[in-house]
C-alpha positions, 0 to 999 in steps of 0.5 A: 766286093773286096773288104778290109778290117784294120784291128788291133789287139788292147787290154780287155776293158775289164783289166786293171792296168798297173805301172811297173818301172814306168810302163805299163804291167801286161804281165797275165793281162786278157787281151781282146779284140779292140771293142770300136774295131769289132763294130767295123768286123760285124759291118764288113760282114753284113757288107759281104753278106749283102753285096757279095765279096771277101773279108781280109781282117789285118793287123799289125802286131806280134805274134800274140795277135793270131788269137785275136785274128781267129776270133775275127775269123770265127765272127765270119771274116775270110781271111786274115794278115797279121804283119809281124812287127816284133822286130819293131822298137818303138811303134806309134801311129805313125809307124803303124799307119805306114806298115797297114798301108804299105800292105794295102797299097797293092790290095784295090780295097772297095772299102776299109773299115777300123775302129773309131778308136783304140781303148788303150790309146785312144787317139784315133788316128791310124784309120784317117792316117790311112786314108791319107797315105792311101789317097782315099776319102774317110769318113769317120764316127759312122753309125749308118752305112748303106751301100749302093753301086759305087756310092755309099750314104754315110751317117757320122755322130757329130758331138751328139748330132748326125751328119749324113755324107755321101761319098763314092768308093773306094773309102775308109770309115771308122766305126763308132758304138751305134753302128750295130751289134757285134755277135759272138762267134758260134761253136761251127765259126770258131772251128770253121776259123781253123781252116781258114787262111792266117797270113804272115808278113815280114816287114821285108815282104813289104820292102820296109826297112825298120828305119822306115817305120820307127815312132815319131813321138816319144813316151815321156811318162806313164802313171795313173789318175790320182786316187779320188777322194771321198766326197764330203756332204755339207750339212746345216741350211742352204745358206751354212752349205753354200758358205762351206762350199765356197770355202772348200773350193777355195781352200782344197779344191782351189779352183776358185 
C-alpha cells in the first residue's frame, strides 16, 4: 500500500508567541511537529503494519523542517519529502496545497492522511484542499479507520456525535484527537531515522514557477488576545448580587 503523511512543521504547544513589528517572534522558539499531524504519522504506521507498504511523510517548507521529517522517520516512517520553499514570499493554503499536490499527482497514493488542523493556523484547509486538486474523495475529522481491500469504514467526529462513512480507495482523511495514540520515537528508530531516505525538491523539480504558488490572501494584522481581567466576586444576598450583576454587564461588560 502506498501511504502518504502531509505535515507540517508549528510552534510547540508550550511556546509564548510574541509580536514584534506585526508579525510573529519565532526567534529561539521550539518548533514540533504538528500535534493533529502525528495522529495521521502514528495511523499510517499501523496502516503499513497491517496491510503492508511504504510510508512517504512530505512537507512543504525550509530547510528548518528536516529536524521535524526525522523525528517522523524515528516513529517508522519510510521515507520522507521536504519541498523546499525558502524562495517562496508569501505562502498560505492555497499556495501550499498546490506545491503537495503537484508532488502527489504522479505518486498513485492509496491513501493520504494530514492533520485535521494546524496549531498555529488552524483553518484546516490544506488536506480537503488537496483532495480537490487531486480529484480524490476526503474525509475529515476521523477517529476510526478500518481497512479492507479496496474500501475503508470511516468514523468522523461530528460536533460531539459520529458519523460513519464508507468509502473506496484511494482517499484522503485528516486526523482528529481520538484517532489513537502517537509513540514517541525509540533510541533504534531514531537512529534508524539517519539511514533513511530524506528527499529534496525544488519548486522547478516540480515544473512550478513562484507565480504559480503566491498567496492568494493577505495578512492584514496580527496581535494578541486582549489581557483578562480579574474576576470580581459579588457579595451580599441573591437579590444584591443579581442587581450588581445586571449593572455590571451594562456598564463594563456592555453586552446588555
Amino acid at each position: 500500500m502506498n501511504i502518504f503523511v502531509i505535515m507540517k512543521r508549528t510552534f510547540d504547544t508550550e511556546e509564548k508567541i510574541s509580536i514584534k513589528g506585526g508579525q510573529i517572534d519565532n526567534s529561539g522558539a521550539e518548533f514540533i511537529i504538528n500535534p493533529y499531524d502525528e495522529y495521521a504519522i502514528e495511523e499510517a504506521i499501523v496502516i503499513r503494519d497491517e496491510h503492508g507498504g511504504e510510508i512517504t511523510v512530505v512537507t512543504a517548507g525550509t530547510q528548518d523542517s528536516e529536524k521535524e521529517l526525522r523525528t517522523a522517520l524515528a516513529m517508522g516512517a519510510d521515507k520522507a519529502v521536504l519541498i523546499d520553499c525558502e524562495d517562496v514570499e508569501q505562502m498560505d493554503q492555497f499556495s501550499t496545497a498546490t506545491i503537495i499536490s503537484t508532488y502527489l499527482k504522479d505518486q498513485k497514493a492509496d491513501i493520504i492522511l494530514s492533520g485535521n488542523v494546524a496549531v498555529d493556523g488552524g483553518s484546516g484547509q490544506v488536506g480537503p484542499r488537496i483532495a480537490e486538486l487531486l480529484g480524490m474523495p476526503q474525509v475529515t475529522t476521523i477517529t476510526k479507520l478500518t481497512i479492507n481491500g479496496n474500501m475503508a469504514t470511516i468514523v468522523r467526529d461530528v460536533e460531539g456525535d459520529e458519523e460513519t462513512i464508507e468509502v473506496s480507495l484511494p482517499v484522503l482523511v485528516t486526523a482528529q484527537q481520538g484517532l489513537n495514540e502517537p509513540r514517541y520515537p525509540s533510541l533504534p528508530g531514531i537512529m534508524k531515522a539517519k539511514k533513511k531516505p530524506l528527499e529534496t525538491l525544488e519548486l522547478d523539480d516540480l515544473d512550478l514557477e513562484e507565480e504559480h504558488v503566491v498567496a492568494k490572501t493577505e495578512t492584514v494584522e496580527i496581535f494578541l488576545p486582549p489581557q483578562k481581567q480579574a474576576g470580581k466576586i459579588l457579595e451580599g444576598d441573591v437579590n444584591t448580587q443579581v442587581t450588581e450583576l445586571v449593572s455590571l454587564l451594562k456598564s463594563e461588560a456592555k453586552v446588555i
